[in-house]
GUMILUM-652758 format. One record per residue (C-alpha): residue number from 1; residue in one letter; x, y, z. Coordinates in steps of 0.02 Angstrom, whole numbers, plus 50000, padded with zeros to 5 digits. Layout:
<rec n="NUM" res="A" X="X" Y="Y" Z="Z"/>
...
END
This chain:
<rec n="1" res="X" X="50000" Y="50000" Z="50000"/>
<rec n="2" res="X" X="50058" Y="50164" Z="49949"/>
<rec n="3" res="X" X="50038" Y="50336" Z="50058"/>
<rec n="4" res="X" X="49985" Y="50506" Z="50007"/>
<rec n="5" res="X" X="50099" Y="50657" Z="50093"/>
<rec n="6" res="X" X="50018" Y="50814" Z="50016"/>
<rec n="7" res="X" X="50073" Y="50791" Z="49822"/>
<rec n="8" res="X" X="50183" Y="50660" Z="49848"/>
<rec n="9" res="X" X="50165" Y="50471" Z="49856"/>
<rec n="10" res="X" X="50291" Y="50367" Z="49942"/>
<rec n="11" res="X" X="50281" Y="50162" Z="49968"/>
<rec n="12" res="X" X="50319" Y="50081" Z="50151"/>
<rec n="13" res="X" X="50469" Y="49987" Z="50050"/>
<rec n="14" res="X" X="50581" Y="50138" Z="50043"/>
<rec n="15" res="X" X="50491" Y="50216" Z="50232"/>
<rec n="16" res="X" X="50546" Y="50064" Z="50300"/>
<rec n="17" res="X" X="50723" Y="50076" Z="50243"/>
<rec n="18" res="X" X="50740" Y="50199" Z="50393"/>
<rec n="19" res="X" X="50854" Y="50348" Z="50349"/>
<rec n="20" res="X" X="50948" Y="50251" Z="50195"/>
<rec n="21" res="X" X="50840" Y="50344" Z="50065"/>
<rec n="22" res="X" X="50710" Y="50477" Z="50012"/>
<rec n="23" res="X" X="50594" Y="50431" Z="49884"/>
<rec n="24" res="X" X="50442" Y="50495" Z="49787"/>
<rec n="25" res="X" X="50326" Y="50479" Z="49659"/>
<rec n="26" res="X" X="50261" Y="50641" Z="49590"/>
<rec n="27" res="X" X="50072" Y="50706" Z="49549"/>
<rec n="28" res="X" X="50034" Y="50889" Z="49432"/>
<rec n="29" res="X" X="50005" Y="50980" Z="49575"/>
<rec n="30" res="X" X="50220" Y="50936" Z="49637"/>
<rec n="31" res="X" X="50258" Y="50952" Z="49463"/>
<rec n="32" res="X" X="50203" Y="51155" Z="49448"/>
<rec n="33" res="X" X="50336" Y="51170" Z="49584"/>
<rec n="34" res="X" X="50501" Y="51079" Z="49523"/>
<rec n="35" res="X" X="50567" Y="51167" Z="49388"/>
<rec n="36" res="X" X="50708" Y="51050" Z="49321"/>
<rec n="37" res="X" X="50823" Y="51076" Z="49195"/>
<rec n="38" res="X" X="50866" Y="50923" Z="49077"/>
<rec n="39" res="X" X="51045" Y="50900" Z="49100"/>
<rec n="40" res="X" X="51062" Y="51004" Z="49256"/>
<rec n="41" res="X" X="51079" Y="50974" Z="49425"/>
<rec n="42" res="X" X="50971" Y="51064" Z="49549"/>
<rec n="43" res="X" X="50939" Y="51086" Z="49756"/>
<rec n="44" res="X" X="50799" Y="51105" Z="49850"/>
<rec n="45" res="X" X="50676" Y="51043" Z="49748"/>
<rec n="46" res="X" X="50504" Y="50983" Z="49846"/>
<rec n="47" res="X" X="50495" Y="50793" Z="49904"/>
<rec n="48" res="X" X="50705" Y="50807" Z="49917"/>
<rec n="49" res="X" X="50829" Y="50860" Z="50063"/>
<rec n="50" res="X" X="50873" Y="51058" Z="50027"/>
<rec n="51" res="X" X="51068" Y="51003" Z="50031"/>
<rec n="52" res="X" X="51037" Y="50875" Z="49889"/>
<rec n="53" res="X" X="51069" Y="50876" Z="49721"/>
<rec n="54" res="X" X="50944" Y="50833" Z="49581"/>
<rec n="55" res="X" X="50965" Y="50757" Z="49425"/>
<rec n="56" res="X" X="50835" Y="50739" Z="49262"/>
<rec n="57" res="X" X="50899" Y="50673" Z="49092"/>
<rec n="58" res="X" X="50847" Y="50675" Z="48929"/>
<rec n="59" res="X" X="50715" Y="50519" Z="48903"/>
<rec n="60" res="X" X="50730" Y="50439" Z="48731"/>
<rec n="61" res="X" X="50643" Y="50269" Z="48762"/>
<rec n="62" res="X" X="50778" Y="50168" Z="48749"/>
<rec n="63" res="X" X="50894" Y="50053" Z="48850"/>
<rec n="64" res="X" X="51040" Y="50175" Z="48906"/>
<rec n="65" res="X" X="51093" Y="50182" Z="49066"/>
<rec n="66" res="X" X="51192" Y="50346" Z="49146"/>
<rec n="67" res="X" X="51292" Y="50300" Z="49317"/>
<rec n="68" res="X" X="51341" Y="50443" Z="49455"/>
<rec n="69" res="X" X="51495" Y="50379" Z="49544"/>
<rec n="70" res="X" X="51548" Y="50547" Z="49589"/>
<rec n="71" res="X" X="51482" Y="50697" Z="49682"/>
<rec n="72" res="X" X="51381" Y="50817" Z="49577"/>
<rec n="73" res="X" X="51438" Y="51013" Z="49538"/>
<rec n="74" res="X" X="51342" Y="51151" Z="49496"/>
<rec n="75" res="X" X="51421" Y="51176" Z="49324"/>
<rec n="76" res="X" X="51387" Y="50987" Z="49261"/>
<rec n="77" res="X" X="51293" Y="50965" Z="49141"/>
<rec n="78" res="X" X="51233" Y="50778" Z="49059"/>
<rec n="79" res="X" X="51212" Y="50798" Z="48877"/>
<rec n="80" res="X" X="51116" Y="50645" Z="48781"/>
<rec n="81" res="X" X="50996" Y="50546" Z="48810"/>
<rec n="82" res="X" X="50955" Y="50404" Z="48962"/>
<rec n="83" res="X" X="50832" Y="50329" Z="49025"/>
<rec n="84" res="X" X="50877" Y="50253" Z="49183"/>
<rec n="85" res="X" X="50987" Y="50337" Z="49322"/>
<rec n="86" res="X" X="51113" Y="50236" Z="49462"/>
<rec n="87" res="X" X="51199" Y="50306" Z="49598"/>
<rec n="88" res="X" X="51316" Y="50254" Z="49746"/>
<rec n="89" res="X" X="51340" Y="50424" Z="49791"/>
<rec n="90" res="X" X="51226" Y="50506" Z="49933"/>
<rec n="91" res="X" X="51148" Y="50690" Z="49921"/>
<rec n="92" res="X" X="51098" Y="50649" Z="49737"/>
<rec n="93" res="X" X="50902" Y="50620" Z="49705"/>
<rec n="94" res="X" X="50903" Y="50511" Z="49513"/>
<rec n="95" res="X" X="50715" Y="50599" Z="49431"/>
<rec n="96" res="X" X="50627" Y="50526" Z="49292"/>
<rec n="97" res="X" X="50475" Y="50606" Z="49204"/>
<rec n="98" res="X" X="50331" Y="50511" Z="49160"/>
<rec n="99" res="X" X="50166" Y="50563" Z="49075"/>
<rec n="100" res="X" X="50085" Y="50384" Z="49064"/>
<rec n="101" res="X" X="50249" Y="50279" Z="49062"/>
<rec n="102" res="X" X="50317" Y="50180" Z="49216"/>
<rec n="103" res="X" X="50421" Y="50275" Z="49349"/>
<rec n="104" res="X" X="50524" Y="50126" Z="49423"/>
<rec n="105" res="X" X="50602" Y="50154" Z="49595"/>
<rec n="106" res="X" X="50752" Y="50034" Z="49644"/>
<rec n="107" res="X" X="50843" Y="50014" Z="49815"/>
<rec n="108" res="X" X="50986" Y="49886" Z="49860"/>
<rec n="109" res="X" X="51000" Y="49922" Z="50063"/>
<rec n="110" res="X" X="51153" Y="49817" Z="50068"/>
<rec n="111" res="X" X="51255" Y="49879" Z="49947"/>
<rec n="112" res="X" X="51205" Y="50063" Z="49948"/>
<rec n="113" res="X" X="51157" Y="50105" Z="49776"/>
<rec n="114" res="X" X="50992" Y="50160" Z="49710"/>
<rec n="115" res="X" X="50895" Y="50178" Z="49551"/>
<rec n="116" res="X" X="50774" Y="50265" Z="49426"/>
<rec n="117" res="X" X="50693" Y="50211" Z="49285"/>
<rec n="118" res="X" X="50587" Y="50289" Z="49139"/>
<rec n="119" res="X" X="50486" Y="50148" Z="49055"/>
<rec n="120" res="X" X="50376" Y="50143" Z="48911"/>
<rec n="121" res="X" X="50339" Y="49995" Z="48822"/>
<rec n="122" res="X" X="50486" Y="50025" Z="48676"/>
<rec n="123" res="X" X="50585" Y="50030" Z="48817"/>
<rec n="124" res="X" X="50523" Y="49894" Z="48933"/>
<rec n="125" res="X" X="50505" Y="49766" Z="48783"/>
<rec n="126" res="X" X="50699" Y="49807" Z="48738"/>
<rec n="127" res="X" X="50751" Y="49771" Z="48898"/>
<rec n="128" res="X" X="50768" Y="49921" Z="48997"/>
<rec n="129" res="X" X="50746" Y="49836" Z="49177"/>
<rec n="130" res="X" X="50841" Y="49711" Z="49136"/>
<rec n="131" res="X" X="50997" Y="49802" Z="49106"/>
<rec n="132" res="X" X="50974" Y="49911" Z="49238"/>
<rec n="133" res="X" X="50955" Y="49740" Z="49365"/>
<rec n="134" res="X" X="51102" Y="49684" Z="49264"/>
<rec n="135" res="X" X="51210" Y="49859" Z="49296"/>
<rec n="136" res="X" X="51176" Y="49848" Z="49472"/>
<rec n="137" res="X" X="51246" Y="49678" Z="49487"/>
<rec n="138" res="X" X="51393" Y="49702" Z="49387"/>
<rec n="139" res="X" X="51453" Y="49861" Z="49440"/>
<rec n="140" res="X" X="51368" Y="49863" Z="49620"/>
<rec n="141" res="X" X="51389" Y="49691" Z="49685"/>
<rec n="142" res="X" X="51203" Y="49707" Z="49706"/>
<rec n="143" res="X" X="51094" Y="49530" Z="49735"/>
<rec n="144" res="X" X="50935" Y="49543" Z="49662"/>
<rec n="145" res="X" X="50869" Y="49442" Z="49801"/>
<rec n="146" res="X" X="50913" Y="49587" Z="49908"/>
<rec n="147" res="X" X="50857" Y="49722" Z="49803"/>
<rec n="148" res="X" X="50676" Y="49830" Z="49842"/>
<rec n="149" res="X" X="50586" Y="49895" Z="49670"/>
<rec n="150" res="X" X="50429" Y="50002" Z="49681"/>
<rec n="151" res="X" X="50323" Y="50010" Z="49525"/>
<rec n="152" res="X" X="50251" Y="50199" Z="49516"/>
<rec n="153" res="X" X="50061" Y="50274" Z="49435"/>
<rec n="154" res="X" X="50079" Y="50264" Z="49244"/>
<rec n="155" res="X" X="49932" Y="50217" Z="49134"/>
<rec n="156" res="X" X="49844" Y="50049" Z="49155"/>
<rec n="157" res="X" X="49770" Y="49916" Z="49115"/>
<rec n="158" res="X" X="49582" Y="49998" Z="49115"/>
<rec n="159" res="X" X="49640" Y="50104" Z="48993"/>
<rec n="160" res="X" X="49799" Y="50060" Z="48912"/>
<rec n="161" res="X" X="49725" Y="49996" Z="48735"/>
<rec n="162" res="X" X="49866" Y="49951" Z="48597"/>
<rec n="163" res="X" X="49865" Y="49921" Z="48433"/>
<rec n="164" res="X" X="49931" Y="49752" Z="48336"/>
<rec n="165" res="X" X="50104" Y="49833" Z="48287"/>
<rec n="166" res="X" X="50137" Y="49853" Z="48495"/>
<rec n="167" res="X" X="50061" Y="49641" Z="48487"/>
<rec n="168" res="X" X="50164" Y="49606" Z="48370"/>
<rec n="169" res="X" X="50344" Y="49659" Z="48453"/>
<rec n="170" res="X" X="50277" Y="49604" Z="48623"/>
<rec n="171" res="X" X="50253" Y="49426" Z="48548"/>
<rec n="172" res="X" X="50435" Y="49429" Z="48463"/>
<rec n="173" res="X" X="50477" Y="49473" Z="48661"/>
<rec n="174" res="X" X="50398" Y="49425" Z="48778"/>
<rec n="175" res="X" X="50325" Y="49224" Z="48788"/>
<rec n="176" res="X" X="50226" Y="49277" Z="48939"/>
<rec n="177" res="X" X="50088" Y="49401" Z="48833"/>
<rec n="178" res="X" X="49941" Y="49339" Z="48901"/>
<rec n="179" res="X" X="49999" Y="49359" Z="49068"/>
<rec n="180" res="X" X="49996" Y="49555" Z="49034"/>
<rec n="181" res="X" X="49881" Y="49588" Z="48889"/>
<rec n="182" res="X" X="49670" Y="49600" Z="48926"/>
<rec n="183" res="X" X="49547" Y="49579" Z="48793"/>
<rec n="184" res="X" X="49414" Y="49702" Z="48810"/>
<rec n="185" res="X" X="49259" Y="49742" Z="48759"/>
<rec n="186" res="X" X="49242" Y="49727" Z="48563"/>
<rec n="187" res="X" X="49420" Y="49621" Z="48545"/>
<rec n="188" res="X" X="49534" Y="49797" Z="48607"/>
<rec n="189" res="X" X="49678" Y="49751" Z="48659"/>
<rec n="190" res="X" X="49719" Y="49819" Z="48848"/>
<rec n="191" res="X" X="49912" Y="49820" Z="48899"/>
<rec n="192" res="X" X="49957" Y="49797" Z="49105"/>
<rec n="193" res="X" X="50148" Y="49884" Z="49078"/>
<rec n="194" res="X" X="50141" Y="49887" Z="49269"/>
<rec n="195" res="X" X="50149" Y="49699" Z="49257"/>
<rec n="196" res="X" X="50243" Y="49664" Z="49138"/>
<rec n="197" res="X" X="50376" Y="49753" Z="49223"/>
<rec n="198" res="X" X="50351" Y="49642" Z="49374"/>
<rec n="199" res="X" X="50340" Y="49503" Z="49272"/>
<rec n="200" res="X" X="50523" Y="49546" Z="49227"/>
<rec n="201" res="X" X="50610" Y="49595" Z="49368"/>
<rec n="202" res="X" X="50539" Y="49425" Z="49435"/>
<rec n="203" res="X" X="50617" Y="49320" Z="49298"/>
<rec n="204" res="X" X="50781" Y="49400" Z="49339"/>
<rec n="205" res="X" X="50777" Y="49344" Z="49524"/>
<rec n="206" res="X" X="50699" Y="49485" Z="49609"/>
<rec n="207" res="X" X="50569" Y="49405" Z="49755"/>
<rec n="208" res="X" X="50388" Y="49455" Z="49702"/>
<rec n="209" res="X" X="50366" Y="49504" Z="49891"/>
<rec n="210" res="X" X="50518" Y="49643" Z="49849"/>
<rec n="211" res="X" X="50417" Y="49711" Z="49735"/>
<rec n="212" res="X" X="50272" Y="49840" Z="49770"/>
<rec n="213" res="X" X="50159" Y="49934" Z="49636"/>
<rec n="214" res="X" X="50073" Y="50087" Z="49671"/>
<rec n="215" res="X" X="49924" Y="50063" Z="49578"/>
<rec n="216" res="X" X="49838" Y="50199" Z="49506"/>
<rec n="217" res="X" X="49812" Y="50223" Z="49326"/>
<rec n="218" res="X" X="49897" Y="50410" Z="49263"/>
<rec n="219" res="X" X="49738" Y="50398" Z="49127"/>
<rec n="220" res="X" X="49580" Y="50389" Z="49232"/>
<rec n="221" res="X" X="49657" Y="50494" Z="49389"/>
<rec n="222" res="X" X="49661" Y="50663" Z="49318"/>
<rec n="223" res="X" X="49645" Y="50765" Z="49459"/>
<rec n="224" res="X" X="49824" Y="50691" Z="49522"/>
<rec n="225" res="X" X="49884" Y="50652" Z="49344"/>
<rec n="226" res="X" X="49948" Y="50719" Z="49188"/>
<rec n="227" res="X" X="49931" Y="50606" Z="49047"/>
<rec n="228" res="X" X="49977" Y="50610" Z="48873"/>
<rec n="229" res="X" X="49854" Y="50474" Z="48807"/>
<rec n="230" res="X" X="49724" Y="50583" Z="48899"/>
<rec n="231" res="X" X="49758" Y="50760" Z="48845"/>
<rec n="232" res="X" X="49845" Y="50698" Z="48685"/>
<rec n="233" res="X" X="49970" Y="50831" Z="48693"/>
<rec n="234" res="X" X="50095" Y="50839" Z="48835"/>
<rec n="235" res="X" X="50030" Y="50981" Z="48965"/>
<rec n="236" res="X" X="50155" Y="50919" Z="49095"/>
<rec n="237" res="X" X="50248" Y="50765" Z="49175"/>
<rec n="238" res="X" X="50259" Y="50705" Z="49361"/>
<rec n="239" res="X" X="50438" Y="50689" Z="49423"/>
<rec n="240" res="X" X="50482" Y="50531" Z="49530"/>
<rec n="241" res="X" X="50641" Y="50521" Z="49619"/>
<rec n="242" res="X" X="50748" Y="50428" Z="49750"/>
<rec n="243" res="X" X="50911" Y="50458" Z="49832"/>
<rec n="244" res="X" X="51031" Y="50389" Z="49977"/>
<rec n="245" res="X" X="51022" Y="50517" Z="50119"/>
END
């Protein structure tokens, strides 16, 4: 179960940590307030510790992965384009913007490291969890067994209808697509991203009991939610962040 502080939600997962992290996922009315720069590192955003740093990237729906292994400055700047964030380093909050796609919030309490992820489904059917789980392990020393992921509000299942092209590459993917695709009234085709990110974090070793959704559906909540397949432009995006204290 997730909790509701003001304009923030934040899971027991991450609360429970103790003082090892800070963690939130965004609504529109936090958005108005951050301000972030792609690229740039900012303090004192809302949700974060006014002595830490935080970072946004460019999102590109794809599989790259951008590491922090050093303190941040005030003149860095991260030109290109990621969509997942790691960091051993504490006083940095990793943000990722989402608008209907999956915010994905990791934590390894052993090892010290921490995690953001921006996932669509170009991105989650190429494999952008799994590298990230594979990065951590690699670089970190991380065991998945050990590792805490919290799935954040992005659109679902209700109303996440996809067309045969998105069938198509999730078939050439994924062997588990009736696990995460509904049929609907008059044959639509409904998509549960939210699970299917489970699904693979699971596969990968990560304990189903390690992993918590917060679920709320960006599309049908629009009083807390901006959402692109809703407004079909993009009016704004929620920010979702985490960082080691």
């Amino acid at each position: 179960m997730s909790r509701t502080r003001a304009s923030v939600i934040t899971v027991p997962a991450f609360v429970d940590a103790g003082n090892q992290v800070r963690h939130f996922f965004g609504t529109r009315r936090h958005a108005m307030g951050l301000g972030l720069e792609v690229g740039i590192p900012r303090r004192g955003i809302p949700g974060a510790a006014s002595s830490s740093w935080t970072l946004s990237v460019k999102q590109v729906h794809g599989t790259e992965v951008l590491v922090l292994d050093r303190a941040l400055a005030q003149t860095d700047r991260f030109i290109g384009g990621w969509d997942a964030l790691v960091t051993d380093q504490p006083g940095i909050m990793l943000a990722v913007r989402t608008a209907d796609c999956v915010p994905i919030l990791i934590h390894d309490p052993k090892h010290r490291v921490v995690a953001a992820i921006h996932a669509g489904w170009r991105g989650t059917v190429a494999g952008i969890v799994h590298k990230t789980l594979a990065l951590l392990e690699s670089r970190f020393g991380s065991c998945l067994e050990h590792v805490r992921i919290s799935i954040g509000p992005s659109a679902g299942v209700c109303c996440y209808e996809v067309d045969e092209p998105v069938l198509d590459r999730l078939s050439q993917e994924f062997s588990g697509l009736n696990n995460v695709v509904r049929t609907r009234e008059g044959g639509k085709a409904h998509l549960d991203l939210k699970a299917l990110v489970k699904e693979q974090a699971q596969a990968l070793g990560v304990p189903p009991k390690s992993i918590t959704t917060v679920n709320l559906c960006t599309i049908c909540h629009e009083d807390l939610f901006f959402s692109y397949r809703r407004e079909r432009k993009v009016n704004g995006t929620m920010a979702s962040a985490i960082g080691l204290q």
